[in-house]
C-alpha positions as CSV (number, residue, x, y, z in Angstrom):
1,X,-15.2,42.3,-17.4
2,X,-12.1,40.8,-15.5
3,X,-11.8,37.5,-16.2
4,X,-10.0,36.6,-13.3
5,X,-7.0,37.8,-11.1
6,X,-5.4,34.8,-10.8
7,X,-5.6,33.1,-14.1
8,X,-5.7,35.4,-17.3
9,X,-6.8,32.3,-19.7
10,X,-9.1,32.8,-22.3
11,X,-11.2,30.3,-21.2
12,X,-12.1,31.3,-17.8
13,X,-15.3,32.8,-17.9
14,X,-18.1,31.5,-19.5
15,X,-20.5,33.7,-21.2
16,X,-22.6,32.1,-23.2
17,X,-24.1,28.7,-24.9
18,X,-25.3,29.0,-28.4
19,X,-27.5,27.4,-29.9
20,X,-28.5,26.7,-33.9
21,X,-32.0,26.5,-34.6
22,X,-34.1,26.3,-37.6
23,X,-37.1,28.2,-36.3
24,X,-36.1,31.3,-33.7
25,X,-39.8,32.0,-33.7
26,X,-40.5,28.2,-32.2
27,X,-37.4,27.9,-30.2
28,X,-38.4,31.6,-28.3
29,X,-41.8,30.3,-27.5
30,X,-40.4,26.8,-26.0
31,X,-37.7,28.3,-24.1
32,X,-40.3,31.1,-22.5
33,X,-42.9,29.1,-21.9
34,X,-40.9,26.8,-19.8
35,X,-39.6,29.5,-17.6
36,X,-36.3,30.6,-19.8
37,X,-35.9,33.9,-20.7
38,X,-37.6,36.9,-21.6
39,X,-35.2,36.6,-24.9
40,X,-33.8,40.3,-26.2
41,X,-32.5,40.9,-29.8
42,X,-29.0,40.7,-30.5
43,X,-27.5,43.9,-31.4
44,X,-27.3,44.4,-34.7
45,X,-24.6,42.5,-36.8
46,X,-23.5,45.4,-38.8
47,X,-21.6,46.2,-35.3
48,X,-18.7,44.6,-36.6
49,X,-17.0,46.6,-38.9
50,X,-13.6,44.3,-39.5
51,X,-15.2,40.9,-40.0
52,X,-13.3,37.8,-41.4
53,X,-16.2,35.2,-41.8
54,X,-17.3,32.6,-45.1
55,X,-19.7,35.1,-46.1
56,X,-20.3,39.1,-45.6
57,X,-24.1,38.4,-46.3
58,X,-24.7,35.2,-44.1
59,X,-23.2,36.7,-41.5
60,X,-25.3,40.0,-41.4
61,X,-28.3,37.6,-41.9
62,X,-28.1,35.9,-38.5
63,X,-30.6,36.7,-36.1
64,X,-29.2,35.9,-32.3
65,X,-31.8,36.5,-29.3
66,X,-31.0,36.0,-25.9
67,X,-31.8,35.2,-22.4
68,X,-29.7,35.5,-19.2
69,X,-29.7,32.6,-16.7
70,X,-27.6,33.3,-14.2
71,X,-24.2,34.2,-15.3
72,X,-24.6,32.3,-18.5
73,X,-26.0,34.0,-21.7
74,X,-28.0,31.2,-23.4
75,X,-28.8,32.8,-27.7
76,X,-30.7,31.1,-29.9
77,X,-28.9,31.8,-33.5
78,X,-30.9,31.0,-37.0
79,X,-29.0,31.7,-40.0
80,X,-30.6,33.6,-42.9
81,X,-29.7,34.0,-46.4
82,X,-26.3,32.9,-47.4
83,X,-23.2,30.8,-45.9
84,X,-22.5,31.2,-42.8
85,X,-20.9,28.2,-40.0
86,X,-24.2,28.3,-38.5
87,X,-25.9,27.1,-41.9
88,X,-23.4,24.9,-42.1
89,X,-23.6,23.5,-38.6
90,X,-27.5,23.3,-39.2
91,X,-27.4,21.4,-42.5
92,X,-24.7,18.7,-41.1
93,X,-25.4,17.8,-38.2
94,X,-29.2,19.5,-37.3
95,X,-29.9,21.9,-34.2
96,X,-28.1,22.2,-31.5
97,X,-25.4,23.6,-29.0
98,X,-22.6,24.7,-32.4
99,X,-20.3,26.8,-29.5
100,X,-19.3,28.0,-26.0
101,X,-18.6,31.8,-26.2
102,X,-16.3,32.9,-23.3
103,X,-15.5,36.8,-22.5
104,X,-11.7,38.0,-22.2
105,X,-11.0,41.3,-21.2
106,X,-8.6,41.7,-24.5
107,X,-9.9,40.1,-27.4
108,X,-6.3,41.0,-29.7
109,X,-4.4,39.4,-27.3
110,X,-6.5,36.4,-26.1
111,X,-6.4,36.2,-29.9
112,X,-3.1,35.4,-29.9
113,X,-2.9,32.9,-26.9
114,X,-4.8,30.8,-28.4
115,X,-3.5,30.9,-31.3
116,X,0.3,30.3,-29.2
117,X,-2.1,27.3,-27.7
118,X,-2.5,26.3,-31.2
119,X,-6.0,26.8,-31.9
120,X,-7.0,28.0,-35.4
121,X,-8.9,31.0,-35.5
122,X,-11.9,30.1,-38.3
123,X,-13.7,33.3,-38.3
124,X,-13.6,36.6,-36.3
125,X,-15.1,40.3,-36.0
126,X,-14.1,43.7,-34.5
127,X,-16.5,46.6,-33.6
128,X,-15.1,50.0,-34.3
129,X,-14.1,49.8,-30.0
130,X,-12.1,47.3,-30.6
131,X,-14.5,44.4,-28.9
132,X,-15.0,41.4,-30.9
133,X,-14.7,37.9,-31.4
134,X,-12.6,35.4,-32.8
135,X,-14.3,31.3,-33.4
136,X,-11.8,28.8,-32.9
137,X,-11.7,25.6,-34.9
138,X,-12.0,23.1,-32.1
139,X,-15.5,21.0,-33.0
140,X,-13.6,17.7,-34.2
141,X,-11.4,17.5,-30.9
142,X,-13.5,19.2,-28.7
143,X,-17.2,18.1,-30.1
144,X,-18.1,22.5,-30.1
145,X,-16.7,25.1,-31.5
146,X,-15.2,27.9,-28.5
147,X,-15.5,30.9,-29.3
148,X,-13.6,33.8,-27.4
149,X,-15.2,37.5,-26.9
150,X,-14.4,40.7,-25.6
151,X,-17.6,42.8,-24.5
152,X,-18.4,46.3,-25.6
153,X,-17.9,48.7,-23.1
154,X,-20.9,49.7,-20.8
């Protein structure tokens, strides 16, 4: 996806909200039954094949479902067995929006703008493509956690 032909900045297209919730089961039926969704699985997790997270285990135990709305991507993210920044997220400071996920047509190189921007890459995933993801660490000046990814291609 071109993010835009005038500004190449990793935050110029919003993808998604995510959200941490204790109960996927609950939050599904709430959201649907208000109007928001139909909600779809996330693809699997064992996707990435390079991953740099707090845990191996956590991180393969999320489950992410999500609806579109619009442009926007709203997931719904409950963290399973192990550590992962969702748990932690969850266990601190309760449910809620933990990041804004925004899609860059180069995730290596957005990678590295923000880090020239001097944002501190916390965690981060590659598929065998070369699409992935990279969390920054901006919840204490920002109040969420961005979060920059490049798509799989179609």
């Amino acid at each position: 996806m071109k993010t835009n032909d005038t500004d190449n900045a990793p935050f110029s297209v919003l993808h998604h909200v995510s959200l941490v919730v204790a109960d996927i089961e609950k939050a599904t039926r709430f959201y649907e039954s208000i109007g928001i969704g139909p909600f779809t699985e996330y693809p699997p997790m064992r996707e990435y094949v390079k991953i740099q997270v707090p845990d191996e285990e956590g991180f393969y135990n999320l489950t992410i479902r999500c609806a579109q709305i619009g442009p926007v991507q709203l997931q719904l993210i409950q963290p399973g067995e192990g550590k992962s920044l969702y748990k932690d997220h969850l266990e601190k400071k309760g449910e809620g929006v933990y990041h804004l996920g925004f899609v860059v047509d180069d995730i290596d190189a957005s990678e590295r703008q923000v880090r020239d921007l001097g944002l501190e890459v916390i965690s981060s995933g590659r598929r065998e493509n070369g699409s992935g993801f990279a969390y920054l660490g901006t919840a204490a000046q920002g109040a969420v956690t961005l979060l920059i990814r490049q798509s799989p291609p179609e």
